[in-house]
N, C-alpha and C positions, 0 to 999 in steps of 0.2 A: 882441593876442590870440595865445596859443601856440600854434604850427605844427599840431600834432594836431587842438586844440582846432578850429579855424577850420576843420579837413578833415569833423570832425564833426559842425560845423553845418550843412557843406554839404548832408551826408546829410539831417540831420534837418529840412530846409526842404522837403524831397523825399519825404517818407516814402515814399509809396504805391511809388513809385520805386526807394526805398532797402529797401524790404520783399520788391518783389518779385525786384528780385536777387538779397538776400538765400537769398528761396524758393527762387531756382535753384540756388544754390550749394549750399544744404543738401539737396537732392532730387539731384543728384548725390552729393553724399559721402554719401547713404542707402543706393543704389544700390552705392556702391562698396566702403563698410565692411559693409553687410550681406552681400554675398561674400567677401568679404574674412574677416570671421567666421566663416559659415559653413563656410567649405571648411578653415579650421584646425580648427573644432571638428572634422570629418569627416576630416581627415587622423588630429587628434590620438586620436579613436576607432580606427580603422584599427590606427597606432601602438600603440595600446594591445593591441593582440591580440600583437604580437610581443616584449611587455614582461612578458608574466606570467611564463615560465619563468626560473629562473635559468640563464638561457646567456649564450653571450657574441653570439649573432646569429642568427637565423632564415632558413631556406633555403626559397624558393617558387619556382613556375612565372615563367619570366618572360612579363613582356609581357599578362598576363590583363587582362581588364577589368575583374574587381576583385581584392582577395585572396582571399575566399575561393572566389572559383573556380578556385583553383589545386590543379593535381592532380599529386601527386609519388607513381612507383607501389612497390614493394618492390626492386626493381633500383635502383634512382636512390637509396634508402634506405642500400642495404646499401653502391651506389659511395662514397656520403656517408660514410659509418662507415670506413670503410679508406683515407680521406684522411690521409696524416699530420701529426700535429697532433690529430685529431679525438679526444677523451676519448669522449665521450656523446652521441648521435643520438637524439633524443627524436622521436619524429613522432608527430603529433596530426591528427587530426578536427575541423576545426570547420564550425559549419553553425548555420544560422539555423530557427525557428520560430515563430510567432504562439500563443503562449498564452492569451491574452486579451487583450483590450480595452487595460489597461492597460503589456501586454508581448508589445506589435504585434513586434518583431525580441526573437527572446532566446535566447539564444546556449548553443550545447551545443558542447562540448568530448567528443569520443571518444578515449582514451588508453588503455593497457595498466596497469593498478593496481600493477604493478612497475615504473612510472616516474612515478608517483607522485610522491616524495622526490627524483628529479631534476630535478621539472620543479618544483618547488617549492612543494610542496602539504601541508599542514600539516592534519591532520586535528581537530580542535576535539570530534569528539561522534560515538559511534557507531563504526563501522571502512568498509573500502573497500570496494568489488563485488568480485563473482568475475569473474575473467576470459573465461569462458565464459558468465556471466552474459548475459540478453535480456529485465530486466525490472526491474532493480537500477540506482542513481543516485546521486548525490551531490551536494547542493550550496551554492552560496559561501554565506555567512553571511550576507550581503548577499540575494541570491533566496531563502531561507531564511524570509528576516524581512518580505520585499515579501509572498512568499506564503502566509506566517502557516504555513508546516509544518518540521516538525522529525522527527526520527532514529522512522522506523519509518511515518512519512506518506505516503500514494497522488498520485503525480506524473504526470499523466496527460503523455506528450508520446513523440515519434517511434510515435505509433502505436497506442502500449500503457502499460499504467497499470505503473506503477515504483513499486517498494517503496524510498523514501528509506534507503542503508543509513547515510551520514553525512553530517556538515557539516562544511567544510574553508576554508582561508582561504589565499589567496596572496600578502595583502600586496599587491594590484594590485588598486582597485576596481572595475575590469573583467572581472577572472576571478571576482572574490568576487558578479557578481552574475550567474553563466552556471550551467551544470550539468556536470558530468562522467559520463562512461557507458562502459562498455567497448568501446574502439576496434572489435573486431569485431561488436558488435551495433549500433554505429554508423554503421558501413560498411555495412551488412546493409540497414538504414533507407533509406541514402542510395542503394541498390545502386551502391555504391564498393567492392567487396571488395579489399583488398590496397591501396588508395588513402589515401592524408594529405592532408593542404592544405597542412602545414608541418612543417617540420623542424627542432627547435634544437638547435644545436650548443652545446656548451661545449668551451673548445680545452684539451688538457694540458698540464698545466705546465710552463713554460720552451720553449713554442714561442708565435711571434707571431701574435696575431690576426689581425692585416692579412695578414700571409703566408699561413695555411690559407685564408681569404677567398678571396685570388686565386687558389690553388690550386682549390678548388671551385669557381669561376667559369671556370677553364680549363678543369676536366676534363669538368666537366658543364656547356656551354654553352648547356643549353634552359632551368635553374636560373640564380639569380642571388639571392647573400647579400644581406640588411636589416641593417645595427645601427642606425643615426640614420633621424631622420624625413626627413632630404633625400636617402635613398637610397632612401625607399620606390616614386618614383615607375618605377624599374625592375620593378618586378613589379602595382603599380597603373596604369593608367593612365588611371583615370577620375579619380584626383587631379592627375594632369598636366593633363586636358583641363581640369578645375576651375581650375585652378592661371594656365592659361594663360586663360581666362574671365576670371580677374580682372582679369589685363593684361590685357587687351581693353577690358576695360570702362572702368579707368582709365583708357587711353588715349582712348578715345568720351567719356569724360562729360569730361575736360577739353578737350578740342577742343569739343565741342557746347557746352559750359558758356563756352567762350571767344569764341564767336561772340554767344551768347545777353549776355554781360558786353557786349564790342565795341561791338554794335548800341547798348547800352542808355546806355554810357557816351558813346559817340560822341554821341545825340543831348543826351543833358545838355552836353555841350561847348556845340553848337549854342545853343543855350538859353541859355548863362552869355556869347555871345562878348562881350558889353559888359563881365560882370562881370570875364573873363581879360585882357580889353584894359587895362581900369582898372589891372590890378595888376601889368600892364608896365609901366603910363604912370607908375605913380609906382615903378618900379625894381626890381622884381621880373625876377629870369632865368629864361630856358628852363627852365631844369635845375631851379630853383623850381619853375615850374610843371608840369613832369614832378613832380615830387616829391607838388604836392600832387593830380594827379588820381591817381594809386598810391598815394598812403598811403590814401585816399574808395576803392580797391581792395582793399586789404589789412583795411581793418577791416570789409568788408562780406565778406572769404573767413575771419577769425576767427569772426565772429557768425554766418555760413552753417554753418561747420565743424561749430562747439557745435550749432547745431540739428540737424545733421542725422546727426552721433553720437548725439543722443535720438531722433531717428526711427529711429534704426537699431538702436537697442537694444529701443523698443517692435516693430517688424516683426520683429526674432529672435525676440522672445518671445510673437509669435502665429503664427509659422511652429514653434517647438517645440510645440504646442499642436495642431497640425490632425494628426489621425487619421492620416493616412497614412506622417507624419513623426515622429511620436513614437516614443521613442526611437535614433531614427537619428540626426537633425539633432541639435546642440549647441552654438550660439553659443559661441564661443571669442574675447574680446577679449582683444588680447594689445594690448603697446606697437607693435608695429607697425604695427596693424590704426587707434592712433589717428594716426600719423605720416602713413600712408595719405590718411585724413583731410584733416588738414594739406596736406599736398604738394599733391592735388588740389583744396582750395579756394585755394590758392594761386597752384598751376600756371595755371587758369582764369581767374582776374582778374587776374592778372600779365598774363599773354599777350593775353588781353581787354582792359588796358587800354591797351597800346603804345600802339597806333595812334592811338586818344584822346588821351592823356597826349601826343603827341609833335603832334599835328593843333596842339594847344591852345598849345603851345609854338612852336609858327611863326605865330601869328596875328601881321600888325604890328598895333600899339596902333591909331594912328591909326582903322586901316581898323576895326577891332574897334571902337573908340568909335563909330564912325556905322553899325554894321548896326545894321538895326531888327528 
């Protein structure tokens, strides 16, 4: 019988056995891909707030506990802009609201209507607000079409009903589904007068990115530049603590998962000592029999893995679902998040089955043939 072949009948003479380690292994990797997901969705949202304009990087408060509680005031605005290097200092307003039911977090953008076209705002239908405007809006084509209104429609939000004056597109499905208002009636709202959350820069031409960067990072040290999503966690740091949750957790779920395998496989050892002893006695090695209590490892951390990638995709998609979460959360499966996976059903009956696999492998034959 072929080497595999013979490791997987051992399992399936054991089912109930072979099932529930199984269970354990996929209730771990549920556990660990469903974080793991999540907090990339919630990064990649994040991210996305500092991708709508066309700049070359985003400037926030550092150290906040999230983004958008970052508050950057007119001083820190103006230092930004007379950085050299610096073309265009754009700062915006952003801020959250419950609209309804369906658009629990929904995202208003406050800008000046003369940065507009540099923050990359493309107008589709109708024209911009006034800038002195306190009742005027605008928005992505995207909330537009959730909302069923269009160019001259009543938008009830920050307060007071908004006369829709257009509908604009940024090419970024996250700005196309927010609203735009005029940064001072924004501020007014928020009572943030002379306050942004962010800043994008665009650098001029034939000076270095990374140089203005660290210039801006030197001169304003309470600030700290975004362009990549692995730099966000300097100005987020509820994605670090997330970030750091998940290592945690991988770490917990393959230790406990390793102890849970150990136990389980140790006593099957117990169990088989005649069958192990037999298959010394007629010539079988240690290193054999390492091999085959780890491979009856490895294909019970494959079949745990697949399971419990499906658990983890059915629990995303009743955690995007529950009222409180909706539109915040956003399962993000990326290739890493199945690697993740892998690794830790791996890591857990590997290490789980050492002990075992090596127990099994010092047995003398002899002595093995006569326990009862």
């Amino acid at each position: 019988m072929p080497y595999p072949l013979f490791a997987l009948t051992n399992l399936l003479a054991k089912k109930g056995r072979s099932l529930g380690l199984a269970a354990a292994v996929a209730f771990a990797v549920m556990i660990v891909v469903t974080l793991a997901v999540t907090s990339s969705g919630l990064e990649q949202s994040a991210t996305a707030i500092i991708s709508i304009a066309k700049a070359n990087f985003a400037v926030a408060q550092k150290g906040v506990s999230d983004l958008l509680s970052s508050t950057i005031d007119a001083s820190e605005r103006a230092r930004i802009a007379k950085v050299p290097g610096v073309a265009r200092a754009v700062g915006v307003l952003v801020a959250t609201e419950k609209i309804n039911a369906e658009n629990p977090v929904f995202i208003e953008i406050g800008i000046n209507p003369s940065d507009l076209g540099p923050f990359g705002v493309t107008i589709l239908a109708g024209h911009a607000f006034a800038a002195d405007a306190t009742n005027q809006c605008m928005l992505g084509w995207r909330a537009a079409a959730n909302l069923g209104l269009h160019v001259g429609s009543k938008f009830a939000a920050d307060g007071t009903v908004n006369t829709v004056t257009g509908i604009y597109s940024t090419g970024n499905s996250f700005g196309d589904s927010a609203a735009m208002f005029p940064l001072t009636a924004e501020q007014a709202y928020n009572r943030l007068p002379g306050i942004v959350t962010l800043v994008f820069v665009k650098v001029a031409h034939g000076y270095s990115v990374s140089a203005v960067e660290r210039a801006i990072d030197y001169r304003l040290p309470e600030l700290t530049t975004i362009r990549t999503a692995s730099q966000f966690g300097r100005a987020d740091r509820t994605l670090v603590y997330l970030k750091a949750a998940v290592t945690g957790s991988t770490i917990l779920a393959v230790l406990i998962g390793a102890i849970i395998v150990g136990n389980t496989m140790l006593l099957s050892v117990f169990e088989r000592t005649r069958e192990l002893g037999l298959l010394r006695a007629v010539g079988w090695t240690r290193r054999r029999i390492v091999g085959l209590i780890l491979t009856e490892s490895l294909v019970l951390a494959v079949v745990g893995a697949g399971i419990g990638v499906g658990l983890s995709f059915a629990v995303s998609a009743i955690l995007e679902n529950v009222p409180a979460l909706v539109g915040i959360l956003h399962a993000h499966f990326t290739q890493g998040a199945f690697w993740r996976a892998l690794l830790t059903a791996l890591g857990m009956t590997i290490i789980g089955g050492l002990y075992p696999a090596t127990r099994a492998a010092l047995l003398a034959p002899l002595k093995a043939l006569s326990y009862e």
